[in-house]
VOGU-3710 file (C-alpha; in Angstrom, 3 decimals, decimal comma):
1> xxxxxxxxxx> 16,154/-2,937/21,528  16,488/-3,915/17,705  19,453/-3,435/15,852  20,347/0,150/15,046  19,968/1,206/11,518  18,541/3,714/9,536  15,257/2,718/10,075  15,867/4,306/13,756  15,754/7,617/12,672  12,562/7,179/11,292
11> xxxxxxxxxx> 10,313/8,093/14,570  11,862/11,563/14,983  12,788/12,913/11,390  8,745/12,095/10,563  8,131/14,007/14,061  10,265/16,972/12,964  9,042/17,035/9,048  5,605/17,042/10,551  5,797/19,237/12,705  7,408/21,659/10,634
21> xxxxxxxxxx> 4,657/21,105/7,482  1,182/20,988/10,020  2,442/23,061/12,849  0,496/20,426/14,520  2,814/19,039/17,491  0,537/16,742/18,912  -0,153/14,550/15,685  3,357/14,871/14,612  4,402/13,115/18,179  2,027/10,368/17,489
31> xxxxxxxxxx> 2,921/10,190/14,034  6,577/9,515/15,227  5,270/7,101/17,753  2,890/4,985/15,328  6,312/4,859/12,423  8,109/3,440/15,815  5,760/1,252/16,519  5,176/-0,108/13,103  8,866/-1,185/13,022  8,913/-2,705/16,206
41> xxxxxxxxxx> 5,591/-5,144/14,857  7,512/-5,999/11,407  6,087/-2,995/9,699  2,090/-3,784/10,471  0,697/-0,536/9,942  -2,375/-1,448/11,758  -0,802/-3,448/14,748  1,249/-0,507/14,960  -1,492/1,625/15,964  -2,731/-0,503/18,837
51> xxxxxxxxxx> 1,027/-1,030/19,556  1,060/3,224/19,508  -1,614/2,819/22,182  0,316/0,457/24,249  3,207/2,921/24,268  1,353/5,970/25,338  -0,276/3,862/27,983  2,886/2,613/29,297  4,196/6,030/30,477  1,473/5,956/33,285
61> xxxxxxxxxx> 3,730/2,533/34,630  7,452/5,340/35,527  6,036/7,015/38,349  8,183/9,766/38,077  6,593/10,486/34,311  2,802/9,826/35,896  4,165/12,598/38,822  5,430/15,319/35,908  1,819/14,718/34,068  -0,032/15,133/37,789
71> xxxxxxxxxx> 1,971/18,033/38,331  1,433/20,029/34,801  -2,206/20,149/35,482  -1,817/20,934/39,116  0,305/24,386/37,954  -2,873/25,474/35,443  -5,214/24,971/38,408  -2,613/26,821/40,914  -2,138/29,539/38,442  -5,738/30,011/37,687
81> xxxxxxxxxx> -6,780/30,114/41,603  -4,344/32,745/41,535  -5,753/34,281/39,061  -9,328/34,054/40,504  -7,679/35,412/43,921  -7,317/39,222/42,288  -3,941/37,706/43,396  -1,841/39,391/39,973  -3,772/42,843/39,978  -3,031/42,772/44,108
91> xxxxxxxxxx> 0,246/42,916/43,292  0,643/44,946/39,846  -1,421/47,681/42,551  1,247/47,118/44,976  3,852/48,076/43,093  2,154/50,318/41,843  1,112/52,338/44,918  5,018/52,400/45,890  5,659/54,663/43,298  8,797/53,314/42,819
101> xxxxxxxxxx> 9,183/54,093/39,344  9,883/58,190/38,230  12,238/57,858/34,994  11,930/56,070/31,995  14,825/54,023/32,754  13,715/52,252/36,153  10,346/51,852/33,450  11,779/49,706/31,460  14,428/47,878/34,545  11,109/47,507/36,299
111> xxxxxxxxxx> 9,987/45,248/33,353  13,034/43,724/33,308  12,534/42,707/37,100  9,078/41,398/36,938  10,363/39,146/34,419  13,188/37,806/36,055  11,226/37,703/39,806  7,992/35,942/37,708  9,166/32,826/36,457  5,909/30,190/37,516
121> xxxxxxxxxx> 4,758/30,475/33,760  6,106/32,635/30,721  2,248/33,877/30,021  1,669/34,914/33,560  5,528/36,774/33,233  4,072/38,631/29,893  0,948/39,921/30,945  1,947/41,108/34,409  5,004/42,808/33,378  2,864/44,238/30,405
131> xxxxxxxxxx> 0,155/45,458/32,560  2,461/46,879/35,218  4,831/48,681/32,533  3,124/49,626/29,459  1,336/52,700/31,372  4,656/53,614/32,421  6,134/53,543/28,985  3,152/55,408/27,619  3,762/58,317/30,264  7,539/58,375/29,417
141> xxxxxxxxxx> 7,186/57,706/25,688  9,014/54,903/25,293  8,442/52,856/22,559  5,447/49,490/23,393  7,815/47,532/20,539  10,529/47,869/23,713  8,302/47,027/26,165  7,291/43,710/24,035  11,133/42,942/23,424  11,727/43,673/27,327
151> xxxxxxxxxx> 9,403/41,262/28,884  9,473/38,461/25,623  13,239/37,769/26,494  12,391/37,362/29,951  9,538/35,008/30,391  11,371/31,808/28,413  14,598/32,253/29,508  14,027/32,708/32,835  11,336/29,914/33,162  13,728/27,827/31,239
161> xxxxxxxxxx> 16,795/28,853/33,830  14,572/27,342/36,972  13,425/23,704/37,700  10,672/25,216/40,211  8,221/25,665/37,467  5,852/23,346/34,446  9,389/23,980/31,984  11,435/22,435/34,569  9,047/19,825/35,088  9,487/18,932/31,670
171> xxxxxxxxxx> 12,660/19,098/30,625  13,004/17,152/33,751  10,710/14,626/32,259  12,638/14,199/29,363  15,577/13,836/30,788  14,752/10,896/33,225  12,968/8,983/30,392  16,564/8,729/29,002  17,677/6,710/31,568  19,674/9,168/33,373
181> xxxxxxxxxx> 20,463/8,514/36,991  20,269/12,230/38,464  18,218/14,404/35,829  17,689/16,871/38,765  21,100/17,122/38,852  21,930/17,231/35,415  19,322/19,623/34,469  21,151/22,207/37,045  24,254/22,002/35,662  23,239/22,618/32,224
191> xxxxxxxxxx> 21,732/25,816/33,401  24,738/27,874/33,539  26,022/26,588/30,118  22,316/27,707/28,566  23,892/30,333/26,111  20,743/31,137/24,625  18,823/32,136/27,664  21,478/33,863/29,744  22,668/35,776/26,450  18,858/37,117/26,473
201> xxxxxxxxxx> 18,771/38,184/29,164  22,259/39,862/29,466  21,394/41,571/25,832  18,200/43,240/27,293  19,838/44,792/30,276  22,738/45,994/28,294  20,302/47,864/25,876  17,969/49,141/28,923  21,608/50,366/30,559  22,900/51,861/27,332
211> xxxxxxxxxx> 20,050/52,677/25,442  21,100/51,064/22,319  18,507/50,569/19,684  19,113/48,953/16,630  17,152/50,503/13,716  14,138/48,893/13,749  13,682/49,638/17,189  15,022/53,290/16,826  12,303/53,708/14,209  9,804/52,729/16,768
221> xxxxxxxxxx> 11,318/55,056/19,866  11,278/58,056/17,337  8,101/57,457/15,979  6,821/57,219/20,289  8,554/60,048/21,230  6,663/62,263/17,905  3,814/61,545/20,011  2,156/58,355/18,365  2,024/54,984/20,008  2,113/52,467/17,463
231> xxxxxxxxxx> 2,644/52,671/13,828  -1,484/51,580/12,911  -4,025/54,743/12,241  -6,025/53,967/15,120  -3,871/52,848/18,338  -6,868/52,183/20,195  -8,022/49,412/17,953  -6,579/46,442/20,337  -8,071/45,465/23,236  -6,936/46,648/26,607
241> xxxxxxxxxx> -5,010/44,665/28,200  -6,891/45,328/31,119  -10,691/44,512/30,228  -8,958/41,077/28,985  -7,886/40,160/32,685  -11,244/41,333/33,944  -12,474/38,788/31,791  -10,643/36,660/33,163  -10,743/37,481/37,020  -13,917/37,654/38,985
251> xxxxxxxxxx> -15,687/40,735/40,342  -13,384/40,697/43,578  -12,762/44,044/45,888  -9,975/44,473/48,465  -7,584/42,653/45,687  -4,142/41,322/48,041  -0,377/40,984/46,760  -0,415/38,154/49,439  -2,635/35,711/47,355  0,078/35,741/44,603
261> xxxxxxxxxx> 3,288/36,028/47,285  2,489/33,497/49,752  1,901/30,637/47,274  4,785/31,302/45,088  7,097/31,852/48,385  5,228/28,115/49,550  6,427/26,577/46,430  9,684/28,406/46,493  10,300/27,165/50,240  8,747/23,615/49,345
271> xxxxxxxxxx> 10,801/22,670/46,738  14,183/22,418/48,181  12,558/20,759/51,390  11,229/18,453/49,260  14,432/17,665/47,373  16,386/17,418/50,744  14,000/14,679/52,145  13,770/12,120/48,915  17,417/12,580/48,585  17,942/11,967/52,157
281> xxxxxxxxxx> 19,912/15,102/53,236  21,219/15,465/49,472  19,674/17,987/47,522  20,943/17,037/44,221  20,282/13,487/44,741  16,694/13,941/45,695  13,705/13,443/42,847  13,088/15,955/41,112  9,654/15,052/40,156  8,537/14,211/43,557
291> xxxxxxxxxx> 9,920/17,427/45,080  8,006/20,088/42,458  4,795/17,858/43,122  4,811/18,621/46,682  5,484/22,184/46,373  3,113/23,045/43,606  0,666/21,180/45,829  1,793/23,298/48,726  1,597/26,584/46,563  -2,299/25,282/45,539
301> xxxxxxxxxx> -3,130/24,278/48,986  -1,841/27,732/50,801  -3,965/29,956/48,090  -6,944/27,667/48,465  -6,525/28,397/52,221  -6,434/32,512/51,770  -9,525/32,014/50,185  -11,794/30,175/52,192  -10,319/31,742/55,442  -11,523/34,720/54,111
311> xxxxxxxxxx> -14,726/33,578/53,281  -13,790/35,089/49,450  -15,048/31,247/47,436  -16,560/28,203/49,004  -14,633/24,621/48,087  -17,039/24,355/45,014  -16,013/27,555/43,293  -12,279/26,836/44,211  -12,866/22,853/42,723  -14,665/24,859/39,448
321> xxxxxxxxxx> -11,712/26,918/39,214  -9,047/23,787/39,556  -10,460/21,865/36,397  -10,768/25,288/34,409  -7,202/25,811/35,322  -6,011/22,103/34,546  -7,948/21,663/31,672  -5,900/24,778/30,355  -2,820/22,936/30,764  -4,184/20,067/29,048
331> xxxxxxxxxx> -2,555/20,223/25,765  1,077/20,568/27,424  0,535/17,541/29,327  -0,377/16,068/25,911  2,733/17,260/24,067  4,687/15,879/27,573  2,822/12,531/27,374  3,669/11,855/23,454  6,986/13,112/24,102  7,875/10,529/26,677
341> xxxxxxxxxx> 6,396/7,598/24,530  8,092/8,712/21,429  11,337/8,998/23,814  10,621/5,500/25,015  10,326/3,663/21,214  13,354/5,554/20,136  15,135/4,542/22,614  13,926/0,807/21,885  14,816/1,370/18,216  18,501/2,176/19,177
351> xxxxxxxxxx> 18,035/6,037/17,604  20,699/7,243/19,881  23,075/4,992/19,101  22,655/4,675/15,632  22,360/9,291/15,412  25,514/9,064/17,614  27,345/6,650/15,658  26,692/8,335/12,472  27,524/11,836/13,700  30,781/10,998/15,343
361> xxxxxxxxxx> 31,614/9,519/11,454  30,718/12,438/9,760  30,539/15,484/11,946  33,729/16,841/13,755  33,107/16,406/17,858  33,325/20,302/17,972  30,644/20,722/16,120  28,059/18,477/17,393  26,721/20,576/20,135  26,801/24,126/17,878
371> xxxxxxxxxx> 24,914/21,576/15,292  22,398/20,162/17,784  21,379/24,310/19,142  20,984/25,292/15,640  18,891/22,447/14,654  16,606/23,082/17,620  16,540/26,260/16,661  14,939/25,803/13,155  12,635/23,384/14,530  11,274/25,790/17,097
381> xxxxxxxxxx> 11,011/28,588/14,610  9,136/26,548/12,123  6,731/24,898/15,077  6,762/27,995/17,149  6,828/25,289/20,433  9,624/25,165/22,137  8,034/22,885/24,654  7,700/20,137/21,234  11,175/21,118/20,214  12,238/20,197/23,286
391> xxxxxxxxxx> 9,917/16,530/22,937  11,747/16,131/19,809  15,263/17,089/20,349  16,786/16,178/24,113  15,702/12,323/23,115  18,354/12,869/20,454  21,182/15,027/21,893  20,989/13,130/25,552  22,044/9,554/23,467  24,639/11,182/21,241
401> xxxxxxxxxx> 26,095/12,624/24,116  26,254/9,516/26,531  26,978/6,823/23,602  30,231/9,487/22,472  30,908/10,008/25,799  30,645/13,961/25,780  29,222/16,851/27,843  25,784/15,705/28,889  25,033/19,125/30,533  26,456/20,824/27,088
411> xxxxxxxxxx> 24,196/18,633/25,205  21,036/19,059/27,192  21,791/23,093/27,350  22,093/23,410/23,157  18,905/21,261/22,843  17,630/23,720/25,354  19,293/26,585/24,344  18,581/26,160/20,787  14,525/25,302/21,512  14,250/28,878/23,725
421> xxxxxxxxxx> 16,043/30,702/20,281  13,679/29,543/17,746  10,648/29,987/19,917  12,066/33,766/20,646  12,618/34,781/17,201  9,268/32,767/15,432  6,563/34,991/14,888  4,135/32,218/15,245  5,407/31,668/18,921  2,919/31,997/21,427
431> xxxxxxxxxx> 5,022/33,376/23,847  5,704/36,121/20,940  1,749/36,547/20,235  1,232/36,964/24,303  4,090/39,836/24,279  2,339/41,719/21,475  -1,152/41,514/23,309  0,677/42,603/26,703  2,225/45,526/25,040  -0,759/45,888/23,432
441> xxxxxxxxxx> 1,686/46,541/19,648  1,338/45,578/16,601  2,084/41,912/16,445  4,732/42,108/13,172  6,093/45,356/14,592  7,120/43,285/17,697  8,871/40,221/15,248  10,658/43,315/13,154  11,802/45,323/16,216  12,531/41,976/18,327
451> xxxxxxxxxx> 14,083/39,912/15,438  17,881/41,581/14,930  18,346/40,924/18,955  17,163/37,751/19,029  19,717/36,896/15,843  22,452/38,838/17,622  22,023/36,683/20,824  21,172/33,413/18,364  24,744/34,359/17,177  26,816/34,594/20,115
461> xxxxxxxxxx> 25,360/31,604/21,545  26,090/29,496/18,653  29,875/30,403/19,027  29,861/30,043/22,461  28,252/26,293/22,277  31,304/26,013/19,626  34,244/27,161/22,283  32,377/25,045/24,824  33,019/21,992/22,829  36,211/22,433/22,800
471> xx> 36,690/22,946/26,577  34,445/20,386/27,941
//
């Protein structure tokens, strides 16, 4: 590691300005990576590019970074057999057929429950709470702007809330790259101090519970209830939600809830197993990394199984269907790859240290971690990632946090935190775009009516990272 100076900053700020100006995560991480580099080869622009190279090579040599990578393609191919398996519609049909739903309130707490019981993958979350519900909320005439609010603040922060899933996996990632003896460890115990995502998710319920609309959203529930869906002259114009997931899905009769319970319940029972054997009895000592490989493998293995036992694909449809499924995932293992190198030359720089140092001279303690959610929060809004936010910003708040000797979970749960905000309340999000299709509204009637929450919750989490300082 060089000495720390200002030059140390360098990798991250061009990350951030980059990503903010292009919207283009990936170049911005290896934009950050090659102004790294370049520094570490006495500012050689060129050598720094095959010095870049050597970086992004050299995450392959951590074998718990190589296992994250292995297992963010492995969930695209496990959530595309799935897919393939009718095993979503199987269940949206299942639910269905219960009949469990008569008012428009257990409507809308029925959305609220997919999203919290759904938490493999935000997408997934979005469109099968919006293809279970938004009938429902038709027949009830409840506004789709509620429906999109509803299941939007339930797919990121509940994904974000569990380490048995690809944003586990990564924030994981991140995490361990800092040097951090138990990330598994310190990733749970940031979880309950995740304002952001807890405040979410608390807001919805208490405005399913006490039907409180703010006025956007009021707008949008009178308008519904005068008898017109969306606020456009033809509501029809968008594409049913359901021709796009028979798109997607093949031809398949005799669709089964099974082939989406039984693999999730595999990984679900896999995980901890797997947690309890690498950490030798310990479940918070055990890797992390390892663990969610196994079980996503299990999860993949046990819906490859349905299928051929049933004679429903042969092992060359099912191997078709893994690389469509982990090529999808593709560009997230990108962003994850970068993410660790850039981690890895700003940690060789010193750009903890020197960020740390610097804060602690010029921003009061108490205001570091309010500070560090806020700052992920612009970043995410401006990107609309929170999955680069996230590359960007826990490589900074981890080092302030160990070199000042403060909260590491706090730290790791406003980077967090902050990342999940922005994403919620950016209307180039695609998390956001997803909830508009699955409600099939109006994409800018979903940012209006879905805005004033998100700032509400945005609010009380920033306080509450504020009184946390001063506690922990």
């Amino acid at each position: 590691m060089i000495e720390p100076g200002w030059v140390s900053v360098l990798p991250p700020v061009v990350a951030i300005v980059l990503s903010i100006w292009t919207k283009q995560v990936v170049w911005s991480l290896f934009a950050g990576i090659w102004m790294g580099c370049t520094v570490l080869v006495g500012y050689q622009p060129i050598a720094g590019v095959g010095a870049s190279l050597d970086a992004i090579v050299h995450v392959f040599s951590d074998a718990g970074d190589a296992r994250v990578l292995i297992f963010t393609l492995l969930i695209g191919a496990m959530i595309s057999t799935i897919e393939f398996s009718g095993g979503v519609r199987g269940f949206v049909r299942y639910l269905e057929s219960r009949h469990w739903v008569h008012t428009p309130g257990r409507a809308q707490w029925l959305a609220w429950w997919i999203g919290i019981v759904i938490f493999i993958e935000s997408n997934i979350t979005l469109l099968v709470a919006g293809a279970v519900s938004r009938p429902l909320f038709d027949r009830y005439q409840i506004a789709r702007e509620k429906l999109a609010y509803i299941i939007d603040s339930t797919s990121a922060p509940v994904c974000v809330l569990v380490p048995l899933n690809a944003w586990g996996a990564l924030i994981i990632g991140l995490v361990a790259s800092m040097d951090v003896e138990a990330p598994l460890e310190l990733f749970v115990q940031s979880i309950p101090l995740n304002l952001y995502a807890w405040t979410a998710l608390l807001l919805t319920a208490w405005v399913i519970f006490r039907r409180w609309d703010l006025p956007a959203m009021a707008r949008a529930q009178a308008r519904t209830e005068s008898g017109q869906l969306t606020w456009a002259a033809d509501p029809g114009e968008s594409v049913p939600l359901e021709s796009v997931i028979a798109r997607e899905d093949p031809p398949i009769s005799a669709e089964k809830a099974r082939h989406m319970v039984i693999p999730i319940l595999s990984l679900l029972l896999v995980m901890p197993l797997g947690l309890w054997i690498t950490g030798e009895g310990d479940l918070l000592k055990g890797s992390g990394s390892t663990a969610i490989l196994w079980a996503v493998i299990s999860a993949l293995v046990s819906s490859w199984l349905l299928l051929l036992t049933e004679g429903r694909a042969n092992m060359s449809v099912l191997t078709s269907v893994f690389m469509t499924g982990a090529g999808k995932m593709l560009p997230i293992a990108m962003i994850l790859l970068l993410a660790l190198a850039l981690g890895d030359v700003a940690k060789t720089l010193g750009t903890g240290v020197y960020v740390s140092g610097l804060a602690s001279a010029t921003v009061p303690t108490m205001l570091l971690a309010p500070m560090v959610f806020l700052v992920s929060a612009i970043i995410a809004f401006s990107v609309g990632s929170s999955w680069g936010t996230f590359a960007i910003m826990i490589p900074i708040a981890i080092p302030i946090a160990l070199n000042l000797e403060l909260s590491l979970p706090l730290f790791l749960a406003a980077a967090v935190s902050g990342g999940i905000f922005g994403d919620h309340a950016s209307p180039i999000s695609d998390t956001t775009v997803v909830a508009s299709l699955a409600s099939q509204t109006d994409h800018i009637d979903h940012v209006k009516t879905q805005l004033p929450y998100a700032l509400l919750a945005g609010s009380i989490a920033t306080v509450g990272f504020w009184v946390l300082s001063l506690i922990l």
